[in-house]
C-alpha positions, 0 to 999 in steps of 0.5 A: 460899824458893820450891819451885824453890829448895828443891827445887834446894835438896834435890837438891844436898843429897841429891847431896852426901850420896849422893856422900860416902857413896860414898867412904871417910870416917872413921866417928867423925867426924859433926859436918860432917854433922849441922850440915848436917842441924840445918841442913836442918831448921830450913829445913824448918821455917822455910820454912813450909808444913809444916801445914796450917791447914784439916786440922791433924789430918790434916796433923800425922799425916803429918807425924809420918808424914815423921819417922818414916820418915825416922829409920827410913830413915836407921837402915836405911841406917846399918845398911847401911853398911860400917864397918872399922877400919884398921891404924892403928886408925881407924874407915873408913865407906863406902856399899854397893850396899844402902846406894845401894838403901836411897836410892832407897827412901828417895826413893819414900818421900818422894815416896809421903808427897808424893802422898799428903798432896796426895790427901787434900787437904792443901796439901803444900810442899816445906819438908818435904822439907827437913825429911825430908831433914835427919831422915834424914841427921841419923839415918844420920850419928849410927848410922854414927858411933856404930858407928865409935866403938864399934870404935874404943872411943870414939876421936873423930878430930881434924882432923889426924887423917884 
């Protein structure tokens, strides 16, 4: 894929994401959401690019860098995302105003790693992007999740569920 593709690639998926956790939305349920993620990480890693060749040790630290911050962003997130139980015992989940602050910071981050791998002179693609993507989406879907399973003393909905 060429950075035009991944980078429409990453906005429809960040736009989805965002839009989706702006609404309310079973908690327990994950599984949609962490293929999409699996998804945008085996993207990340197969469009290439992730590495570079001339600066391998510098180029592993910022990845490992990307990874980190994504987990940590993604947690932080989850953390900021209302979960409830309703009458009937299911667990709801929807995005606060600290949850939609935490994205944006979670942006500048990406963006703060892109520049600054570019300034020590690493050729930086946007496959990691999608990698960065795909980590922290994966993260916040697996803590939020977990959270709604806890209230709901392990319940997982079905699909006729909700």
């Amino acid at each position: 894929m060429n950075t035009v593709e991944i980078s429409l690639l990453v906005l429809l998926a960040l736009s989805l994401a965002v839009y989706r956790q702006t609404r309310t939305r079973p908690a327990a349920r994950v599984t949609g959401t962490l293929v999409t993620a699996a998804a945008l990480v085996v993207l990340g890693f197969t469009s290439g690019g992730l590495f570079d060749a001339g600066q391998p040790a510098l180029s592993l630290a910022l990845f490992a860098v990307e990874a980190v911050a994504a987990v940590a962003l993604g947690a932080w997130r989850a953390s900021s995302v209302r979960v409830w139980l309703d009458d009937a015992g299911i667990a709801w989940s929807k995005a606060t105003v600290w949850t939609l602050l935490a994205w944006l910071v979670s942006i500048a981050t990406r963006v703060g790693l892109y520049f600054a791998g570019t300034a020590v002179g690493l050729s930086v693609s946007t496959g990691g992007a999608l990698l960065f993507l795909g980590l922290t989406l994966g993260t916040q879907a697996y803590l939020v999740a977990r959270r709604g399973r806890a209230l709901t003393g392990d319940r997982i909905l079905s699909k006729g569920d909700a």
